[in-house]
C-alpha positions as CSV (number, residue, x, y, z in Angstrom):
1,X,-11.6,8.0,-17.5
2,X,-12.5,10.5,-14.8
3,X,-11.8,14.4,-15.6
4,X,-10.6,16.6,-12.8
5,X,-11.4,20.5,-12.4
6,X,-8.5,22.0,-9.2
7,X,-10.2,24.6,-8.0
8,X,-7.5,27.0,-6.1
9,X,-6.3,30.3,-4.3
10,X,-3.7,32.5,-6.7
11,X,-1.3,31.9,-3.6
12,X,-1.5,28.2,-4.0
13,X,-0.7,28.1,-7.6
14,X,2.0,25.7,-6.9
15,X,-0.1,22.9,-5.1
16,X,-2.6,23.3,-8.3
17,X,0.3,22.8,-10.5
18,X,1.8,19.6,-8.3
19,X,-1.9,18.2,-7.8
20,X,-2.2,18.5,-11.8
21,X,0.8,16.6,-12.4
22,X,0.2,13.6,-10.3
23,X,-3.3,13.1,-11.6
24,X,-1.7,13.9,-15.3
25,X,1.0,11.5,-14.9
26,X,-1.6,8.9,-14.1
27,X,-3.2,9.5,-17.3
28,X,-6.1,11.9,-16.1
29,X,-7.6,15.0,-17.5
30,X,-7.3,18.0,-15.6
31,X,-8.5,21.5,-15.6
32,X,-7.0,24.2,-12.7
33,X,-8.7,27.9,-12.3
34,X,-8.1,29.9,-9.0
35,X,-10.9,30.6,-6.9
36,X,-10.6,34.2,-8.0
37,X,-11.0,34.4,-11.4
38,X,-13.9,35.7,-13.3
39,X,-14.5,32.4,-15.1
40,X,-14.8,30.3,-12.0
41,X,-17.0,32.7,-10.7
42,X,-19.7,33.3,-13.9
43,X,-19.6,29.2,-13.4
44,X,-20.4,28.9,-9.6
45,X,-23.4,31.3,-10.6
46,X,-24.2,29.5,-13.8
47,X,-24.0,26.3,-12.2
48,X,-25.9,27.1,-8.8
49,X,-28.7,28.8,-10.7
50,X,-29.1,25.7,-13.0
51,X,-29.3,23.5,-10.3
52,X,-31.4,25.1,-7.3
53,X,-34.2,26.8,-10.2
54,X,-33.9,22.9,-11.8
55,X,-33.1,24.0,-15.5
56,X,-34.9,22.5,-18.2
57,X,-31.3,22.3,-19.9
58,X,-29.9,21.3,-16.9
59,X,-27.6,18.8,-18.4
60,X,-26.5,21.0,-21.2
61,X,-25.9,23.8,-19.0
62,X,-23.6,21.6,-16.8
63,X,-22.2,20.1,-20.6
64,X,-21.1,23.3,-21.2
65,X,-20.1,25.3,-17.6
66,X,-16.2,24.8,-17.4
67,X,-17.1,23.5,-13.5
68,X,-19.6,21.1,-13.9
69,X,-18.5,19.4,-17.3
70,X,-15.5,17.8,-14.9
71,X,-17.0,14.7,-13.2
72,X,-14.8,15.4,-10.1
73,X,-13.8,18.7,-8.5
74,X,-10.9,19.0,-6.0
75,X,-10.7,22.4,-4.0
76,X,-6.7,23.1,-2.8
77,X,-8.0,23.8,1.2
78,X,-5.5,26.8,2.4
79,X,-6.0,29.7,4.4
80,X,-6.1,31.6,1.7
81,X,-8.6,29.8,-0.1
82,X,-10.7,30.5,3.0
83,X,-10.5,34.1,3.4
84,X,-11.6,34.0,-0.3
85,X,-14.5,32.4,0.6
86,X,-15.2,34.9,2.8
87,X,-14.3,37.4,1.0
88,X,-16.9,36.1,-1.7
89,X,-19.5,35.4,0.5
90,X,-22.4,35.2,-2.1
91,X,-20.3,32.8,-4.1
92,X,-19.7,30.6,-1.3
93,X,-23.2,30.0,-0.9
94,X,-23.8,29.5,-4.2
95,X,-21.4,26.2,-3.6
96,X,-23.1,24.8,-1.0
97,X,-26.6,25.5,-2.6
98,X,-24.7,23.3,-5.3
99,X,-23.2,20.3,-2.7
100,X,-26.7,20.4,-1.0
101,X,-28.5,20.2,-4.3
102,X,-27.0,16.3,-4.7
103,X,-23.4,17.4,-6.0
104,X,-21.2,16.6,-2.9
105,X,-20.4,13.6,-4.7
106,X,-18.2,15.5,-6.8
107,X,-16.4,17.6,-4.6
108,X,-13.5,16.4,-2.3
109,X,-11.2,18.8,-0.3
110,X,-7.6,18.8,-0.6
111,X,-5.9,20.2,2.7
112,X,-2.7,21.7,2.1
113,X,-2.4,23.1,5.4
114,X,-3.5,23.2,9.0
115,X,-7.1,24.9,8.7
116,X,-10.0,24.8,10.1
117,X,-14.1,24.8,8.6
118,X,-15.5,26.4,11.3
119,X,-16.1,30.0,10.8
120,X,-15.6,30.4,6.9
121,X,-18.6,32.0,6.2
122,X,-22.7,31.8,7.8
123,X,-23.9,29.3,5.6
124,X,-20.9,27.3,5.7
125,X,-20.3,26.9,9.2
126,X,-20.9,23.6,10.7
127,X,-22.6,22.2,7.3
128,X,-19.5,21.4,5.2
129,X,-17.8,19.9,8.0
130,X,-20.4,17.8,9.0
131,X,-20.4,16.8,5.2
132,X,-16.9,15.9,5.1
133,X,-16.8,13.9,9.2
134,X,-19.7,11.4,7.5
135,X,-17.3,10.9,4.6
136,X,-20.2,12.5,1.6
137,X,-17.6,15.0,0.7
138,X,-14.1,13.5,1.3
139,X,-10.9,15.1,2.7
140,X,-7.3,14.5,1.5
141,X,-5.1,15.9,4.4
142,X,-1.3,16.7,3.1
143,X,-0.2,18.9,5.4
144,X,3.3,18.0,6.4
145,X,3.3,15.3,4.4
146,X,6.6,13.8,2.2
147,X,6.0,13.6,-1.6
148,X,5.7,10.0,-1.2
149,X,3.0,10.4,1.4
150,X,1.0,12.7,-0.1
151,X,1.1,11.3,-4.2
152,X,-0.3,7.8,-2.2
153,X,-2.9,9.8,0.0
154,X,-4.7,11.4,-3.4
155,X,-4.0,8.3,-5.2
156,X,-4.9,5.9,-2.1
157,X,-8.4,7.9,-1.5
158,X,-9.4,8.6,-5.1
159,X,-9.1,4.9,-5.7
160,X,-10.9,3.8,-3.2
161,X,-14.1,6.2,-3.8
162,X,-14.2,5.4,-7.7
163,X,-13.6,1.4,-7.0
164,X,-11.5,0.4,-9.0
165,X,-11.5,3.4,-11.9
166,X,-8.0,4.5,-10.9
167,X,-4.6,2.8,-11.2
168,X,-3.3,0.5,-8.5
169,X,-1.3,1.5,-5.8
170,X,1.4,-0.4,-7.2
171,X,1.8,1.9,-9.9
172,X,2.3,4.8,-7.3
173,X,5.9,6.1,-7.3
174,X,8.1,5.7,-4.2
175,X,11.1,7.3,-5.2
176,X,11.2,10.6,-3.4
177,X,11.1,11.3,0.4
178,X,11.2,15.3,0.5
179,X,8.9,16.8,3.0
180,X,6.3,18.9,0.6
181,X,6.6,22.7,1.2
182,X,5.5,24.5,-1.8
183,X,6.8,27.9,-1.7
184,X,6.4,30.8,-4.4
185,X,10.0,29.9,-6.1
186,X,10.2,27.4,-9.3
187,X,7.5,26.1,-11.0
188,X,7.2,22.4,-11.0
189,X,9.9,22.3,-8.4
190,X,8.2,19.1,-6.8
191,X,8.1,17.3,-10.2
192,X,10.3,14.4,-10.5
193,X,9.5,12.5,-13.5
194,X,10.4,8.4,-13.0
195,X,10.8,6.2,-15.9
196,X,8.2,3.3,-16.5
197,X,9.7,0.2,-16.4
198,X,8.4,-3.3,-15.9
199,X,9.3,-6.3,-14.3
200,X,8.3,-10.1,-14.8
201,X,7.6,-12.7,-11.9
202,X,5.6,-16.0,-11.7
203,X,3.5,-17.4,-8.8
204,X,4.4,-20.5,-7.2
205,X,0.8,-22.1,-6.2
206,X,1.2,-24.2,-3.0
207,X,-2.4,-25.3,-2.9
208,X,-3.0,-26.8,-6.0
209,X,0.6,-28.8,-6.3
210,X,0.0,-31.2,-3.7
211,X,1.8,-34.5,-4.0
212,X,-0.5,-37.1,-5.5
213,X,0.1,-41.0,-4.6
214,X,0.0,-43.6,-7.1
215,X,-0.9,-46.1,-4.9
216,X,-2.5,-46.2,-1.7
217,X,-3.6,-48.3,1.4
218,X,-6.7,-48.9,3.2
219,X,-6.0,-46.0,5.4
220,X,-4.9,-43.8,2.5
221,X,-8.0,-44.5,0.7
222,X,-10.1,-44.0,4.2
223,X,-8.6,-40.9,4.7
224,X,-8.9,-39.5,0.6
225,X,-12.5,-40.5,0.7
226,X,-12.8,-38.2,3.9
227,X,-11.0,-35.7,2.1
228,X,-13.5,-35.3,-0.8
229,X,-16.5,-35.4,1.5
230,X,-15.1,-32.3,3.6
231,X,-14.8,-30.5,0.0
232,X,-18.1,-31.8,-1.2
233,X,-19.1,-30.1,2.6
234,X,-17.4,-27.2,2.1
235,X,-18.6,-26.1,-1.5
236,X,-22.2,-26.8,-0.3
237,X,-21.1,-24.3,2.5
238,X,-19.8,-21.8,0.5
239,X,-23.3,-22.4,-2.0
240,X,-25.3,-21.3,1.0
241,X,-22.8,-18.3,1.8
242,X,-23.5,-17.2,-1.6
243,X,-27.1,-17.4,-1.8
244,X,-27.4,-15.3,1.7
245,X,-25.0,-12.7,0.8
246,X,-26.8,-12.5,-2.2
247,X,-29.7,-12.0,-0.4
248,X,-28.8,-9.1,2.0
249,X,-27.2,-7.6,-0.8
250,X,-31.0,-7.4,-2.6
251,X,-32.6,-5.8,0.4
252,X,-29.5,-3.4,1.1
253,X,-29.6,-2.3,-2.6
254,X,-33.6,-1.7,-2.3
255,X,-33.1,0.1,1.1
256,X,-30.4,2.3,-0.9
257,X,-33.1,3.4,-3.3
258,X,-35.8,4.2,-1.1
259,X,-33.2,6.5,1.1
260,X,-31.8,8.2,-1.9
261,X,-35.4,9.3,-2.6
262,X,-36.3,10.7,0.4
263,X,-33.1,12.7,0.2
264,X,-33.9,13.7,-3.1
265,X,-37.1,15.8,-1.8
266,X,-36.1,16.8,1.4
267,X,-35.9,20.2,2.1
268,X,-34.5,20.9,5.6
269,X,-31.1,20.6,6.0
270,X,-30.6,19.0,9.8
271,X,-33.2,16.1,8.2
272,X,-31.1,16.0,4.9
273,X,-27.5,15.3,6.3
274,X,-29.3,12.5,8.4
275,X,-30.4,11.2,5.2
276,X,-27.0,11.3,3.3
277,X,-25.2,9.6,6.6
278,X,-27.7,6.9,6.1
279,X,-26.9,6.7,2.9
280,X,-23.5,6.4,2.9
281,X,-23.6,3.9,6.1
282,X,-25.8,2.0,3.4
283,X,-23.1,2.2,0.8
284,X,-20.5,1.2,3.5
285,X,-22.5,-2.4,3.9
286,X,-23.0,-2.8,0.1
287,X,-19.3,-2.4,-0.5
288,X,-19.1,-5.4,2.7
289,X,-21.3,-7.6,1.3
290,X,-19.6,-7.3,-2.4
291,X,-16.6,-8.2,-0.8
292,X,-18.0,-11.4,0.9
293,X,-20.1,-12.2,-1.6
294,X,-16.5,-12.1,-4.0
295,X,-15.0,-14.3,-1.5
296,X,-17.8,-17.2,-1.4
297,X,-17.4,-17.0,-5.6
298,X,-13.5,-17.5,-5.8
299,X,-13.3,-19.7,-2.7
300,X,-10.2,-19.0,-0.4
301,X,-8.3,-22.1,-0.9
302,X,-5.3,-20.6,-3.4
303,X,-1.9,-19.8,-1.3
304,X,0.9,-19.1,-3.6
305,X,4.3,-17.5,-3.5
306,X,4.7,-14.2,-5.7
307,X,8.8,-14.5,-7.0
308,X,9.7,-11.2,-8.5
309,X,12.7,-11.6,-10.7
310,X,15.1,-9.5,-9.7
311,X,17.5,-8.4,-12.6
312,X,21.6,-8.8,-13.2
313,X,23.1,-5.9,-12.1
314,X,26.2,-3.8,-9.8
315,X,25.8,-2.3,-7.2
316,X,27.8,-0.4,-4.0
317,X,27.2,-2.6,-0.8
318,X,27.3,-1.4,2.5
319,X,27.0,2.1,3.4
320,X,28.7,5.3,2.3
321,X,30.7,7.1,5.5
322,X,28.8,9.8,4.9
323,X,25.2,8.5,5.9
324,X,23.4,9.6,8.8
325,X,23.6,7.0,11.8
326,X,25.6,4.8,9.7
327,X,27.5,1.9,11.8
328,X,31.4,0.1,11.0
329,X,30.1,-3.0,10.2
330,X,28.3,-1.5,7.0
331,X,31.7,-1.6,5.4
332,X,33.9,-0.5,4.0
333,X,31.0,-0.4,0.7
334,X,32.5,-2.1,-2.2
335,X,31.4,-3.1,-5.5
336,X,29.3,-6.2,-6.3
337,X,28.3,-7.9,-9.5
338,X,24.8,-9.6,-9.0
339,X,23.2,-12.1,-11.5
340,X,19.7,-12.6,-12.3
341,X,17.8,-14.4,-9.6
342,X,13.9,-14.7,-8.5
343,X,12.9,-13.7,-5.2
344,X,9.6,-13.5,-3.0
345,X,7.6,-10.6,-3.5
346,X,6.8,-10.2,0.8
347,X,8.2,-12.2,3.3
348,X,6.8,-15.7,3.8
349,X,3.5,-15.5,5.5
350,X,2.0,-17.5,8.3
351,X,-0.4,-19.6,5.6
352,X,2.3,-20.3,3.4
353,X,4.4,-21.4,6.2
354,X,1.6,-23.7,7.1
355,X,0.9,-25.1,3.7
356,X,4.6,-26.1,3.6
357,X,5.4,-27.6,7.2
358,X,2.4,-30.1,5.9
359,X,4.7,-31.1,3.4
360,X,7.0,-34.3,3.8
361,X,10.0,-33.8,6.0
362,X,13.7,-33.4,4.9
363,X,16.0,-33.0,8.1
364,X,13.5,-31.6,10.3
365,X,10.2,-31.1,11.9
366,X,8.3,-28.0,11.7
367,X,5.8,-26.4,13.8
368,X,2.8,-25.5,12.0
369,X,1.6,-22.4,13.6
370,X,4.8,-20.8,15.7
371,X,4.6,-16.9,15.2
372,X,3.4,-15.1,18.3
373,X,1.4,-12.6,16.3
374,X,-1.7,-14.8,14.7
375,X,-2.8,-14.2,10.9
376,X,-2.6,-15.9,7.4
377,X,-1.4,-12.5,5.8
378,X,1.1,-11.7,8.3
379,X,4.7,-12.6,8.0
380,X,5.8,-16.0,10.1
381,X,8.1,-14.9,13.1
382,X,9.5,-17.1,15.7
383,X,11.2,-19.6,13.5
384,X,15.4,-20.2,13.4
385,X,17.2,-20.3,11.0
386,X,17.5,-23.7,10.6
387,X,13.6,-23.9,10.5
388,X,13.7,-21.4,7.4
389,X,15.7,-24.0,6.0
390,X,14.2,-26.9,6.5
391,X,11.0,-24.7,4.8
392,X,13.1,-23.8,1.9
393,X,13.9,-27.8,1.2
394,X,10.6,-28.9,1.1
395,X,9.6,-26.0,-1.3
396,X,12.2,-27.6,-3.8
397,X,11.5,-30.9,-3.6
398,X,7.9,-30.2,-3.9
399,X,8.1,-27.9,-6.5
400,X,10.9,-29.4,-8.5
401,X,12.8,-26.2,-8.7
402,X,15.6,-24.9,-6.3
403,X,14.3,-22.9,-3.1
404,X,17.1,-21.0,-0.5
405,X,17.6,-18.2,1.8
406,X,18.8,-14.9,0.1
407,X,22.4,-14.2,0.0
408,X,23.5,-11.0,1.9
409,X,24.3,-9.2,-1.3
410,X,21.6,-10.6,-2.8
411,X,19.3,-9.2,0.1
412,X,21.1,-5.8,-0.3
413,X,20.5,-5.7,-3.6
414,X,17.3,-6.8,-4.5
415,X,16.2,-4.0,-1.7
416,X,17.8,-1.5,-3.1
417,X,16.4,-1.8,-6.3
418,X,18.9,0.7,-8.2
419,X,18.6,3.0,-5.0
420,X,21.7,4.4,-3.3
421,X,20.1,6.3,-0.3
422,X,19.7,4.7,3.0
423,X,16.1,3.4,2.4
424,X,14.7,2.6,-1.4
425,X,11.9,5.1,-1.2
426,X,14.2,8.1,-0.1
427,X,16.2,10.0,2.5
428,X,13.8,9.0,5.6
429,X,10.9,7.2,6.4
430,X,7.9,7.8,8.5
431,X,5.3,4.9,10.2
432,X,2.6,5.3,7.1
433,X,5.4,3.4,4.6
434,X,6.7,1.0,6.9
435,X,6.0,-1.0,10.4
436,X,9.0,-0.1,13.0
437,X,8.9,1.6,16.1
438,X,8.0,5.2,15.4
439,X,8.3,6.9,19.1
440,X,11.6,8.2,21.3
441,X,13.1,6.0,24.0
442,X,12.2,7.1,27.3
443,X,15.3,6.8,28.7
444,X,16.5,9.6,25.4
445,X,18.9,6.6,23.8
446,X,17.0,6.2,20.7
447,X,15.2,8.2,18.5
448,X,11.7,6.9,16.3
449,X,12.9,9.0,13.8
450,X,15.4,9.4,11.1
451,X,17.0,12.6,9.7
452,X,14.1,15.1,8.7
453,X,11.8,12.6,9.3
454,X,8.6,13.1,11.7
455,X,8.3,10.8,14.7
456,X,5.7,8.1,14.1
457,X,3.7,5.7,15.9
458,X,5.0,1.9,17.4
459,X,2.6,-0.8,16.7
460,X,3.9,-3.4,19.0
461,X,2.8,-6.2,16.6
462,X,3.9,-7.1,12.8
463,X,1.3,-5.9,9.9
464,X,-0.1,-8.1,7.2
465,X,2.2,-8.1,4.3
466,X,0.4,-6.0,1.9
467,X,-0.6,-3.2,4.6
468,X,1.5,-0.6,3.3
469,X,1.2,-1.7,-0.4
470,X,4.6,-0.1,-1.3
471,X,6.8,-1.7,-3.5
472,X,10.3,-0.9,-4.8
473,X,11.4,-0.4,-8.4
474,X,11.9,-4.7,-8.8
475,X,8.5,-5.0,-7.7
476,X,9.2,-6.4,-3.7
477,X,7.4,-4.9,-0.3
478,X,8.3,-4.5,3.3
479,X,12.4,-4.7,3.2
480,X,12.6,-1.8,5.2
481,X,10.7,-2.9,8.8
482,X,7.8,-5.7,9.8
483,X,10.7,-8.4,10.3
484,X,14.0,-9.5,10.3
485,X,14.6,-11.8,7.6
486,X,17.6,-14.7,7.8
487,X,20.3,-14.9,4.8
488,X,22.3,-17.7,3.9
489,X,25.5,-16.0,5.2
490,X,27.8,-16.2,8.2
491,X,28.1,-12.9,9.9
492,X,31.5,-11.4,9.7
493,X,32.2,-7.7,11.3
494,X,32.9,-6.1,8.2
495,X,33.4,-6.4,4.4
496,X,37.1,-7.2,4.1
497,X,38.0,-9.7,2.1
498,X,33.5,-10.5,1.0
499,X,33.1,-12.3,-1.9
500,X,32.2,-9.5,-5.3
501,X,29.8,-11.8,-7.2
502,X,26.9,-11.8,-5.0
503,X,27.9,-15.7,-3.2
504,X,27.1,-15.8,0.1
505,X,30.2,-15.2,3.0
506,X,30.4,-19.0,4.9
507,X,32.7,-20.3,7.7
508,X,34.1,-23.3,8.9
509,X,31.6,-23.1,11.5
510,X,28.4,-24.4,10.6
511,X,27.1,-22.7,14.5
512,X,28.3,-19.3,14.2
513,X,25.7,-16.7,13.8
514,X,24.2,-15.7,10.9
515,X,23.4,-12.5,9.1
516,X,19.2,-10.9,9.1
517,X,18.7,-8.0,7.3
518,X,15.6,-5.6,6.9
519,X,15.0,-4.5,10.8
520,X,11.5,-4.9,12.7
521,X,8.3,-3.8,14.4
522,X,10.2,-3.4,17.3
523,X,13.4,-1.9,15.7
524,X,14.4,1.7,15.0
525,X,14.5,3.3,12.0
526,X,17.9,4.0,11.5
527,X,18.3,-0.1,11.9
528,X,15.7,-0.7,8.8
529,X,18.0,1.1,6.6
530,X,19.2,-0.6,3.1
531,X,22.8,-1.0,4.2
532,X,21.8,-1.9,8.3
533,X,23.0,-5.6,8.8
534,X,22.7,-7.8,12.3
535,X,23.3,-11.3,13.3
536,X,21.7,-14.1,15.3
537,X,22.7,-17.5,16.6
538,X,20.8,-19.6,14.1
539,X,18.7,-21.5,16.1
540,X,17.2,-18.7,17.4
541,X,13.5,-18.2,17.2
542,X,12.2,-14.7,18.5
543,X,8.9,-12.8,17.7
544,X,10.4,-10.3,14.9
545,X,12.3,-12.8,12.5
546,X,11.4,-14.1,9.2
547,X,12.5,-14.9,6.0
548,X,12.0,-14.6,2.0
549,X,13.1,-16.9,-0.3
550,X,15.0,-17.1,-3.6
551,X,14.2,-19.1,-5.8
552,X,15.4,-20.4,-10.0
553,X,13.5,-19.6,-12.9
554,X,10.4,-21.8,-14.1
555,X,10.7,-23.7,-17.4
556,X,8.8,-22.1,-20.0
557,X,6.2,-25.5,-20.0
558,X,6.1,-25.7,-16.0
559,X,4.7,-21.6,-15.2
560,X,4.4,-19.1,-17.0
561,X,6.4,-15.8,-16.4
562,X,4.2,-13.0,-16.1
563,X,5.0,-8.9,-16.3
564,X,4.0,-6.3,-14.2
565,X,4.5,-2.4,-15.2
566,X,5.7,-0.3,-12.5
567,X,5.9,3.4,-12.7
């Protein structure tokens, strides 16, 4: 478990006291002390004097010095914590004699603000900035950030400097989409406690339920003994893989040492930095090669289908008249009585899609490979609704349990997740929690932004499903943005008269359009809202729709049902 020391100006007291709470609420150990105080500054001295005249009791010193006992310190980067340090000129360079003795691993900057390095004091200048652009000291930036934002940037970069030490980004909250201005008034006024809850799912393994045959021909046994060659091929690949990546990992491991050496007894500085940016640019390919050399162990052959179950419930569908940008055919919001039901966990991706258009055919062909935008992770586009069908048959009959198309309500629902603001993460939403276009119009007609929310940036393609790695309280990712997906239902141009229990709304007319919720990469925000419906002719097939699926619960002996904790 990692302890934290916050090391802060008296002015930021209540980014200290936010900063504490998220790492707290995650189960860490913090310790906060402003910049100013008399103890941090008898511990910068103790410390620095330990360090740079290499103290016989070093390590008991640093056991002992209420700085250096935390394994991690995070400074709260203000313009007031700067004109401290340059008020305290002596102490700041009894920091960096500490960062530049080997420590920097245990600092990382917390910007609160628009600052700037340059300037802060002599010794400073130039130094710690070049430290933090070659990523040995890192930098959190959460200026103008929402809550949301800013808990997953601290979580999001601690994580990903202590591998693995830290909980996953699943766990991270994403209930609250204030813009984060701490101001002198309220303690704790940012603190929104959530309650733990946790929800069960099971994972529907295309790969390994294919189909076997009981009897064969020629042909079929022609074409099975081929088949276990290009395995027998393949694993003798992946053996070689292994051994070479296994390999560079040994010389990049020894090339690590020797470098961390060298840096060890260098004494100018200009030749020092080099060394560390080596040294991290080492780490960078260690971390490269774990990965690949992961990937030759497991093998890459498992696509499976992650159904979250969503719970029985009520809920208010469609759109209060109140809400910002809200359209006539979100109503008029009515109440709905859901029952339990499993559903997909992202949208269907492009290798899924694949492993199930290989399957036997029901009513109709399917392309293999139709989305514009190519990638195994990213979400299939370009297929009707008649295709998601067709995809939604197979899955049954090869799986032996029922496979469909979400309801409408259902859809709502399920995206919502207990929410009743116009996204299920908050009021707004910005470009870093979900893929839709972020920028104004041109022409002034639409906006790429959505009440207080900043404007944002317009990818022009669809991201893989797990780029954002936001999920809402029942456990799904990307409703808001990334595609369209189909639902079962007709459209109809408002509520009156839907059905209450969560069936879907058919016609007599098997033709007329039908109903995709969810909006797009290419759509606006106010369109990827919870309650934001459209329509399509259903044998459409354009570049920004998709689909999830629904599916029944697994008998106890066929998969087991798994559970998942989410904060």
């Amino acid at each position: 478990m990692k302890d934290f020391f916050i090391s802060y100006a008296s002015t930021d007291h209540p980014w200290a006291e936010w900063i504490a709470w998220v790492l707290e609420d995650n189960g860490y150990k913090v310790t906060a002390k402003t910049w100013e105080s008399s103890e941090s500054k008898n511990a910068i001295r103790e410390w620095r004097n330990a360090v740079v005249h290499k103290h016989s009791n070093l390590q008991k010193v640093i056991a002992n010095n209420v700085i250096a006992k935390s394994q991690y310190i995070l400074v709260v980067l203000s313009k007031a914590y700067l004109q401290t340090l340059v008020s305290e000129e002596e102490r700041a360079e009894n920091l960096l004699q500490i960062i530049l003795s080997g420590h920097y691993r245990s600092f990382i900057f917390i910007r609160v603000e628009a600052v700037k390095l340059e300037g802060i004091v002599v010794k400073l200048e130039g130094i710690l900035a070049e430290l933090i652009r070659i990523s040995l000291i890192d930098e959190i930036d959460l200026s103008n950030k929402s809550e949301v934002e800013a808990e997953r940037a601290i979580l999001s970069a601690l994580q990903k400097r202590f591998k693995g030490d830290l909980l996953p980004l699943d766990s991270v909250p994403t209930t609250s989409e204030e813009i984060l201005q701490v101001s002198d008034g309220g303690k704790g006024q940012l603190k929104q406690r959530r309650q733990a809850h946790t929800v069960q799912f099971f994972l529907e393994n295309l790969a390994e339920r294919i189909p076997e045959t009981t009897s064969a021909s020629n042909e079929d046994s022609s074409s099975s003994q081929q088949t276990v060659a290009s395995n027998s091929i393949s694993r003798q690949r992946r053996f070689a893989e292994r051994a070479e990546f296994q390999m560079a990992w040994d010389l990049s491991l020894k090339k690590l040492e020797e470098l961390r050496k060298a840096e060890v007894v260098e004494i100018e500085t200009t030749k020092r930095i080099q060394l560390l940016q080596q040294i991290r640019d080492e780490e960078l390919e260690l971390d490269q090669i774990e990965q690949a050399l992961s990937i030759s162990q497991t093998g890459t052959d498992v696509i499976a289908i992650e159904m979250m179950q969503i719970p029985a419930g009520t809920f208010f569908m469609g759109s209060p008249e109140g809400e910002l940008e809200r359209v006539g055919w979100e109503g008029p919001q009515h109440e709905v009585n859901v029952s339990t039901f499993f559903m997909g966990k992202y949208p269907i991706t492009q290798a899924q899609w694949k492993a199930v258009a290989a399957l036997p055919q029901i009513n109709r062909e399917l392309e293999p490979d139709p989305s514009e935008f190519k990638g195994d992770k990213l979400p299939i586009e370009q297929v009707s609704w008649y295709d998601a069908v067709e995809f939604c048959d197979r899955l049954s009959s090869h799986t032996g349990r029922g496979y469909r198309l979400p309801t409408e309500a259902e859809w709502e629902y399920a995206c919502r997740a207990g929410t009743t603001t116009p996204f299920h993460f908050g009021e707004t939403i910005t470009t870093d929690l979900a893929n839709y276009n972020g920028t104004d119009d041109p022409d002034g007609k639409r906006s790429g932004s959505y009440g207080q929310g900043p404007k944002g940036e317009y990818r022009k393609e669809t991201t893989p499903i797990d780029h954002f790695a936001i999920a809402n309280a029942f456990g799904l990712c990307d409703t808001h943005g990334n595609v369209w997906e189909w639902c079962q239902d007709h459209w109809h141009d408002n509520y009156e008269g839907a059905p209450t229990d969560g069936s879907g709304w058919l016609s007599d007319r098997e033709d007329f359009d039908r109903v995709r919720r969810g909006g797009c990469w290419v759509a606006v925000p106010k369109n990827c809202r919870s309650a934001y419906r459209s329509h399509q002719p259903p044998s459409d097939r354009i570049h920004c729709v998709g689909f999830r699926v629904v599916g029944s619960a697994p008998s106890a002996s066929a998969l087991p049902v798994q559970f998942l904790t989410l904060l």
